[in-house]
C-alpha positions in Angstrom: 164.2 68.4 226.4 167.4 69.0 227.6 167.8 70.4 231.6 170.3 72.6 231.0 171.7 74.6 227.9 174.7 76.4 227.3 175.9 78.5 224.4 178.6 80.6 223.5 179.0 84.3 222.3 182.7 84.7 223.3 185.9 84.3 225.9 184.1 83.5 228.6 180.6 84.4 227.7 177.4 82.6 227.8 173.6 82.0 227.3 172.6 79.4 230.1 168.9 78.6 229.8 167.5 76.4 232.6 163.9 75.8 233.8 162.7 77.9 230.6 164.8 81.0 232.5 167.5 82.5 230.1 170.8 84.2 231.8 173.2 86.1 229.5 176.5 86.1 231.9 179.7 88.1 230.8 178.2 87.8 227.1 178.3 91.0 226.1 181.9 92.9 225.4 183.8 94.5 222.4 187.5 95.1 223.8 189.6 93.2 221.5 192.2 91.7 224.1 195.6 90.0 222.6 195.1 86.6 222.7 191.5 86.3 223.2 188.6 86.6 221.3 185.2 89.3 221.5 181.9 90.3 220.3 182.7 92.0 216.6 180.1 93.7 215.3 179.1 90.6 212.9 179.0 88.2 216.0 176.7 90.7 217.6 174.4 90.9 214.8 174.2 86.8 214.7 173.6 87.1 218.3 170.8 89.3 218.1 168.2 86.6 216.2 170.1 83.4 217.0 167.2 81.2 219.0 170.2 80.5 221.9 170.6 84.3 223.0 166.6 85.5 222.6 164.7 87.0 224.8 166.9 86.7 228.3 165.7 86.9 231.8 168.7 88.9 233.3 171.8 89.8 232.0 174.7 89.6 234.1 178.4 90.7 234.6 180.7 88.6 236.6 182.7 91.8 236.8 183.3 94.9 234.8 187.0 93.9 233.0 186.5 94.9 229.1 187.1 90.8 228.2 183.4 90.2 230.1 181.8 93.3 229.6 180.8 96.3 227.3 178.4 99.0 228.7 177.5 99.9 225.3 176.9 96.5 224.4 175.0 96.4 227.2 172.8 99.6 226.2 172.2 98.0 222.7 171.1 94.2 224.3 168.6 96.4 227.0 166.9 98.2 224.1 166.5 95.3 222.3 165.2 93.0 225.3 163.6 95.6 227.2 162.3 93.0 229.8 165.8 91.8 231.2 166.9 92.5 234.1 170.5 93.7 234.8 172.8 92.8 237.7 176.1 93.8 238.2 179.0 94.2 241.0 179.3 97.8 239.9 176.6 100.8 239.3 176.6 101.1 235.9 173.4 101.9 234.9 169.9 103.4 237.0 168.2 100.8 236.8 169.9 97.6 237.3 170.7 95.3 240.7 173.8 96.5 242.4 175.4 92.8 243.6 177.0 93.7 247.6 178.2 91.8 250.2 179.4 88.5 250.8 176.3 87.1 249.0 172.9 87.8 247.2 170.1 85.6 246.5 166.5 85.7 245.0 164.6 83.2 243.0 162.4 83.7 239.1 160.3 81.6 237.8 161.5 79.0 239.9 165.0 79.2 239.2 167.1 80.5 242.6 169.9 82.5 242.0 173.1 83.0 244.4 175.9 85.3 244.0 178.9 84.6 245.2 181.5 87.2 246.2 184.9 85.9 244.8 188.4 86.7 244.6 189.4 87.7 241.0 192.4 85.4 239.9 195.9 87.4 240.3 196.5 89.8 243.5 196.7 92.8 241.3 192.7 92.3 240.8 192.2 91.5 244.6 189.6 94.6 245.0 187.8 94.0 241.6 184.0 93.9 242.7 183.6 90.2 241.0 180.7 87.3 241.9 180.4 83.6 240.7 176.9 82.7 240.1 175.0 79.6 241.4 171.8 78.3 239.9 169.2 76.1 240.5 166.4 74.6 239.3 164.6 70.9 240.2 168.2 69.9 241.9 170.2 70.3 238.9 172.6 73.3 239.9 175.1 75.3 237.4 177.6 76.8 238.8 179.8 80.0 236.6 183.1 81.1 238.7 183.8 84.3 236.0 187.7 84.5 236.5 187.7 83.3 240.3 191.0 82.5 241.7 191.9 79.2 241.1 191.0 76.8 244.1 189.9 79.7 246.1 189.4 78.9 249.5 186.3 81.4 249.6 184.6 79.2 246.7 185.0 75.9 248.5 183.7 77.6 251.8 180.7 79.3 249.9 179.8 76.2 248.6 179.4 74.5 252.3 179.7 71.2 250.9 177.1 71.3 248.3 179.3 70.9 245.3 176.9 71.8 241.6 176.5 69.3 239.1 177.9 71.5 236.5 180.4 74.2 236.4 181.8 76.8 234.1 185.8 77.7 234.8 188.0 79.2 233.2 190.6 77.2 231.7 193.4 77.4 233.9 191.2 75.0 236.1 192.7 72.2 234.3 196.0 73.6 233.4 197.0 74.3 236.8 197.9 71.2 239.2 195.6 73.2 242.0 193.2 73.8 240.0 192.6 69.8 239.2 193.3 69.0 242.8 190.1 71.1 243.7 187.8 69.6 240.8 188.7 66.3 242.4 188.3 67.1 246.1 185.9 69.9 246.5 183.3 70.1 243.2 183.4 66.5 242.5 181.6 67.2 239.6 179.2 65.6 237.4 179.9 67.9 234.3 182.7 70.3 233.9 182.6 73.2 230.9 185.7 75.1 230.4 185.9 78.2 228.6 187.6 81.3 228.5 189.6 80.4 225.2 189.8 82.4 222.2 188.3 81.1 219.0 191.6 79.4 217.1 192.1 82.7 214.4 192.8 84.6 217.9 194.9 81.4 219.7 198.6 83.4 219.7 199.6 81.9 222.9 198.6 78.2 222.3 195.7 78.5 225.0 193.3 75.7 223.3 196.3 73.1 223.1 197.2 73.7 226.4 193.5 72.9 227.6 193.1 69.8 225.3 196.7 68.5 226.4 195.4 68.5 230.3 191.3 67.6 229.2 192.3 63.9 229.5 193.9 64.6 234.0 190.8 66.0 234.8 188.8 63.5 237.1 185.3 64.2 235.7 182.7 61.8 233.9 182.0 64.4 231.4 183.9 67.3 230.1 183.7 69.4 227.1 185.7 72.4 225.7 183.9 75.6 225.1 185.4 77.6 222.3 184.1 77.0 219.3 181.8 80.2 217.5 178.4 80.0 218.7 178.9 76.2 220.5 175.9 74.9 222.3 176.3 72.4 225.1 173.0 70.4 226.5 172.8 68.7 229.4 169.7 65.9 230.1 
Protein backbone atom coordinates (compact mmCIF):
# COMPACT_ATOMS: atom_id res chain seq x y z
CA UNK A 1 0.00 0.00 0.00
CA UNK A 2 1.64 2.82 -1.16
CA UNK A 3 2.10 6.07 1.55
CA UNK A 4 1.47 8.58 -0.75
CA UNK A 5 -0.49 8.85 -4.11
CA UNK A 6 -0.59 11.44 -6.66
CA UNK A 7 -2.61 11.78 -9.78
CA UNK A 8 -3.24 14.16 -12.38
CA UNK A 9 -6.36 16.06 -13.84
CA UNK A 10 -4.37 18.90 -15.47
CA UNK A 11 -1.61 21.91 -15.53
CA UNK A 12 -0.89 21.82 -12.23
CA UNK A 13 -3.68 19.92 -10.77
CA UNK A 14 -3.92 16.98 -8.50
CA UNK A 15 -5.50 14.23 -6.39
CA UNK A 16 -3.04 13.59 -3.46
CA UNK A 17 -4.42 10.80 -1.24
CA UNK A 18 -2.38 10.18 2.01
CA UNK A 19 -3.35 8.37 5.27
CA UNK A 20 -6.75 7.28 3.39
CA UNK A 21 -7.48 11.40 3.33
CA UNK A 22 -8.09 12.54 -0.41
CA UNK A 23 -7.07 16.41 -1.35
CA UNK A 24 -8.20 17.71 -4.73
CA UNK A 25 -5.70 20.89 -5.09
CA UNK A 26 -6.00 23.38 -8.08
CA UNK A 27 -7.81 20.25 -9.91
CA UNK A 28 -10.61 21.81 -11.03
CA UNK A 29 -10.54 24.65 -14.05
CA UNK A 30 -11.85 25.05 -17.67
CA UNK A 31 -9.96 28.25 -19.01
CA UNK A 32 -8.20 27.11 -21.99
CA UNK A 33 -4.81 29.09 -21.60
CA UNK A 34 -2.26 29.15 -24.77
CA UNK A 35 0.23 26.82 -24.02
CA UNK A 36 -1.21 24.85 -21.35
CA UNK A 37 -3.63 22.37 -20.92
CA UNK A 38 -7.36 22.14 -18.86
CA UNK A 39 -10.33 20.26 -17.67
CA UNK A 40 -12.53 19.77 -21.14
CA UNK A 41 -15.65 18.63 -20.64
CA UNK A 42 -14.53 14.80 -21.57
CA UNK A 43 -11.65 14.97 -18.98
CA UNK A 44 -14.20 16.06 -16.44
CA UNK A 45 -16.50 13.35 -17.15
CA UNK A 46 -13.42 10.68 -16.75
CA UNK A 47 -12.70 12.45 -13.65
CA UNK A 48 -15.97 12.08 -12.19
CA UNK A 49 -15.79 7.92 -11.79
CA UNK A 50 -12.00 7.49 -12.09
CA UNK A 51 -11.11 5.55 -8.54
CA UNK A 52 -8.01 8.48 -8.20
CA UNK A 53 -10.40 11.55 -7.94
CA UNK A 54 -13.52 9.81 -5.79
CA UNK A 55 -14.95 10.83 -2.97
CA UNK A 56 -12.27 13.79 -1.73
CA UNK A 57 -11.85 15.19 1.78
CA UNK A 58 -11.33 18.89 0.82
CA UNK A 59 -10.93 20.56 -2.28
CA UNK A 60 -8.50 23.22 -2.48
CA UNK A 61 -7.38 26.27 -4.55
CA UNK A 62 -3.81 27.43 -4.39
CA UNK A 63 -5.28 30.62 -5.79
CA UNK A 64 -8.04 31.82 -7.89
CA UNK A 65 -6.00 32.29 -11.56
CA UNK A 66 -8.41 30.49 -14.27
CA UNK A 67 -5.29 27.84 -15.05
CA UNK A 68 -5.99 26.37 -11.23
CA UNK A 69 -9.40 27.09 -10.76
CA UNK A 70 -13.14 27.11 -12.10
CA UNK A 71 -15.89 28.18 -9.69
CA UNK A 72 -18.33 26.40 -11.73
CA UNK A 73 -16.32 23.44 -11.84
CA UNK A 74 -16.15 23.89 -8.47
CA UNK A 75 -20.12 23.98 -8.01
CA UNK A 76 -20.44 20.71 -10.22
CA UNK A 77 -17.50 18.65 -8.03
CA UNK A 78 -19.50 20.09 -4.51
CA UNK A 79 -22.81 18.58 -5.79
CA UNK A 80 -21.35 15.64 -6.70
CA UNK A 81 -19.22 15.10 -3.37
CA UNK A 82 -21.37 16.83 -1.09
CA UNK A 83 -19.09 15.94 1.97
CA UNK A 84 -15.91 17.91 0.86
CA UNK A 85 -14.81 20.50 2.29
CA UNK A 86 -13.66 23.75 0.46
CA UNK A 87 -10.78 26.03 1.24
CA UNK A 88 -9.69 28.77 -0.62
CA UNK A 89 -7.58 32.26 -0.39
CA UNK A 90 -10.58 34.08 -1.67
CA UNK A 91 -14.56 34.05 -0.65
CA UNK A 92 -15.99 32.39 -3.29
CA UNK A 93 -18.63 30.45 -1.97
CA UNK A 94 -20.81 30.60 1.76
CA UNK A 95 -19.67 27.86 2.85
CA UNK A 96 -16.16 27.10 2.44
CA UNK A 97 -12.76 28.07 4.64
CA UNK A 98 -11.55 31.48 3.88
CA UNK A 99 -7.35 30.79 4.06
CA UNK A 100 -5.87 34.39 5.96
CA UNK A 101 -2.86 35.35 7.38
CA UNK A 102 0.56 34.26 7.28
CA UNK A 103 -0.56 30.65 7.99
CA UNK A 104 -3.43 28.16 8.74
CA UNK A 105 -3.35 24.85 10.20
CA UNK A 106 -5.85 22.11 11.39
CA UNK A 107 -5.52 18.35 11.26
CA UNK A 108 -8.51 15.26 9.66
CA UNK A 109 -8.37 12.10 10.17
CA UNK A 110 -4.97 12.27 11.23
CA UNK A 111 -3.51 14.06 8.44
CA UNK A 112 -2.29 17.85 9.54
CA UNK A 113 -2.68 20.35 7.14
CA UNK A 114 -0.56 23.77 6.87
CA UNK A 115 -1.14 26.64 4.64
CA UNK A 116 1.38 28.58 3.68
CA UNK A 117 1.07 32.19 2.50
CA UNK A 118 3.34 32.59 -0.60
CA UNK A 119 4.44 34.92 -3.02
CA UNK A 120 2.87 34.11 -6.54
CA UNK A 121 5.84 33.90 -9.14
CA UNK A 122 6.21 37.37 -11.22
CA UNK A 123 5.75 40.86 -9.33
CA UNK A 124 2.73 41.66 -11.42
CA UNK A 125 0.86 38.74 -9.18
CA UNK A 126 2.57 40.12 -5.93
CA UNK A 127 -1.03 40.74 -4.15
CA UNK A 128 -2.67 37.44 -5.53
CA UNK A 129 -4.15 35.86 -2.20
CA UNK A 130 -2.02 32.45 -2.99
CA UNK A 131 -0.92 29.42 -0.27
CA UNK A 132 1.33 26.37 -0.65
CA UNK A 133 0.09 23.48 1.22
CA UNK A 134 2.00 21.25 3.64
CA UNK A 135 0.84 17.72 4.65
CA UNK A 136 1.51 15.21 6.95
CA UNK A 137 0.81 12.08 7.97
CA UNK A 138 3.13 9.23 10.09
CA UNK A 139 6.28 11.62 9.10
CA UNK A 140 5.95 11.40 5.54
CA UNK A 141 5.16 15.13 4.48
CA UNK A 142 4.01 16.43 0.90
CA UNK A 143 4.64 19.59 0.22
CA UNK A 144 2.43 21.58 -3.10
CA UNK A 145 4.04 25.26 -3.76
CA UNK A 146 0.94 26.15 -6.54
CA UNK A 147 2.96 28.81 -8.67
CA UNK A 148 5.20 30.06 -5.64
CA UNK A 149 7.96 32.24 -6.64
CA UNK A 150 10.84 30.45 -7.41
CA UNK A 151 13.36 30.04 -4.35
CA UNK A 152 11.26 32.32 -2.38
CA UNK A 153 12.73 33.34 0.62
CA UNK A 154 9.23 33.17 2.49
CA UNK A 155 9.05 29.28 1.53
CA UNK A 156 12.53 28.50 2.95
CA UNK A 157 11.67 30.58 6.17
CA UNK A 158 8.17 28.93 6.49
CA UNK A 159 9.64 25.75 6.28
CA UNK A 160 12.10 26.50 9.50
CA UNK A 161 14.30 23.87 8.48
CA UNK A 162 12.00 21.03 8.13
CA UNK A 163 12.42 20.37 4.52
CA UNK A 164 9.15 17.52 3.17
CA UNK A 165 10.05 14.42 1.75
CA UNK A 166 8.09 15.20 -1.38
CA UNK A 167 7.28 18.24 -3.20
CA UNK A 168 5.09 19.34 -6.07
CA UNK A 169 6.69 22.58 -8.17
CA UNK A 170 6.09 23.88 -10.94
CA UNK A 171 8.43 23.29 -13.60
CA UNK A 172 10.46 26.28 -13.70
CA UNK A 173 12.04 24.75 -10.43
CA UNK A 174 14.32 22.91 -12.57
CA UNK A 175 14.62 25.16 -15.52
CA UNK A 176 15.78 27.99 -13.57
CA UNK A 177 19.47 27.89 -12.09
CA UNK A 178 17.76 29.35 -8.66
CA UNK A 179 15.42 27.26 -8.70
CA UNK A 180 17.93 23.98 -8.62
CA UNK A 181 20.11 25.83 -6.25
CA UNK A 182 17.20 25.88 -3.66
CA UNK A 183 16.24 22.02 -4.26
CA UNK A 184 19.79 21.33 -3.38
CA UNK A 185 20.22 23.65 -0.34
CA UNK A 186 16.97 24.23 1.28
CA UNK A 187 14.31 21.06 0.46
CA UNK A 188 16.93 18.48 0.07
CA UNK A 189 14.46 16.34 -1.02
CA UNK A 190 13.72 12.82 -1.04
CA UNK A 191 11.15 12.96 -4.04
CA UNK A 192 10.62 15.76 -6.27
CA UNK A 193 7.24 15.85 -8.75
CA UNK A 194 7.09 18.57 -11.30
CA UNK A 195 4.11 19.59 -13.01
CA UNK A 196 2.59 22.38 -14.42
CA UNK A 197 3.14 21.23 -18.13
CA UNK A 198 0.60 20.90 -20.70
CA UNK A 199 -0.24 17.53 -22.12
CA UNK A 200 2.08 17.29 -25.54
CA UNK A 201 -1.19 18.22 -28.22
CA UNK A 202 -1.08 21.62 -26.06
CA UNK A 203 3.15 21.92 -25.82
CA UNK A 204 3.40 25.23 -28.34
CA UNK A 205 6.27 26.59 -26.39
CA UNK A 206 8.44 23.38 -25.98
CA UNK A 207 7.66 23.48 -22.06
CA UNK A 208 8.06 19.42 -21.64
CA UNK A 209 11.54 19.43 -23.55
CA UNK A 210 12.71 22.09 -21.65
CA UNK A 211 11.87 20.11 -18.29
CA UNK A 212 13.21 16.74 -19.53
CA UNK A 213 16.54 18.60 -20.89
CA UNK A 214 17.26 19.95 -17.08
CA UNK A 215 15.48 16.46 -15.20
CA UNK A 216 19.03 14.95 -15.34
CA UNK A 217 20.81 18.67 -13.02
CA UNK A 218 18.41 18.20 -10.50
CA UNK A 219 20.17 16.81 -7.22
CA UNK A 220 17.37 14.51 -6.18
CA UNK A 221 17.28 10.55 -5.69
CA UNK A 222 13.98 10.38 -7.36
CA UNK A 223 12.23 12.62 -9.73
CA UNK A 224 9.43 12.19 -12.07
CA UNK A 225 7.58 14.38 -14.65
CA UNK A 226 3.98 14.92 -14.17
CA UNK A 227 2.19 15.54 -17.49
CA UNK A 228 0.93 12.75 -18.89
CA UNK A 229 -3.34 12.46 -19.03
CA UNK A 230 -4.54 11.03 -15.84
CA UNK A 231 -0.67 9.98 -14.56
CA UNK A 232 -0.61 8.46 -11.08
CA UNK A 233 2.60 8.63 -9.13
CA UNK A 234 2.97 6.30 -5.69
CA UNK A 235 5.18 6.74 -3.22
CA UNK A 236 6.06 3.63 -0.54
Amino acid sequence: MPRCTIALSANAGVSITLGGLRVLADALHTKKTGGFSTVSPERWEAMRTLPSFQNPDFIFFTHCHPDHYSKALTQEAKRLWPAAGLILPEQEFEEQHLLAGREAAFSHKGVSFRFLRLPHERGVYAEVPHYGLLLSHEGFQVLLTGDCEVASPALKEALRGNPPDLALLDFPWITLSRGRAFLRDVLRLKHLLVCHLPFPQDDIYGYRGAAEKYLKRVECPDVRLLGEPFQVESYY
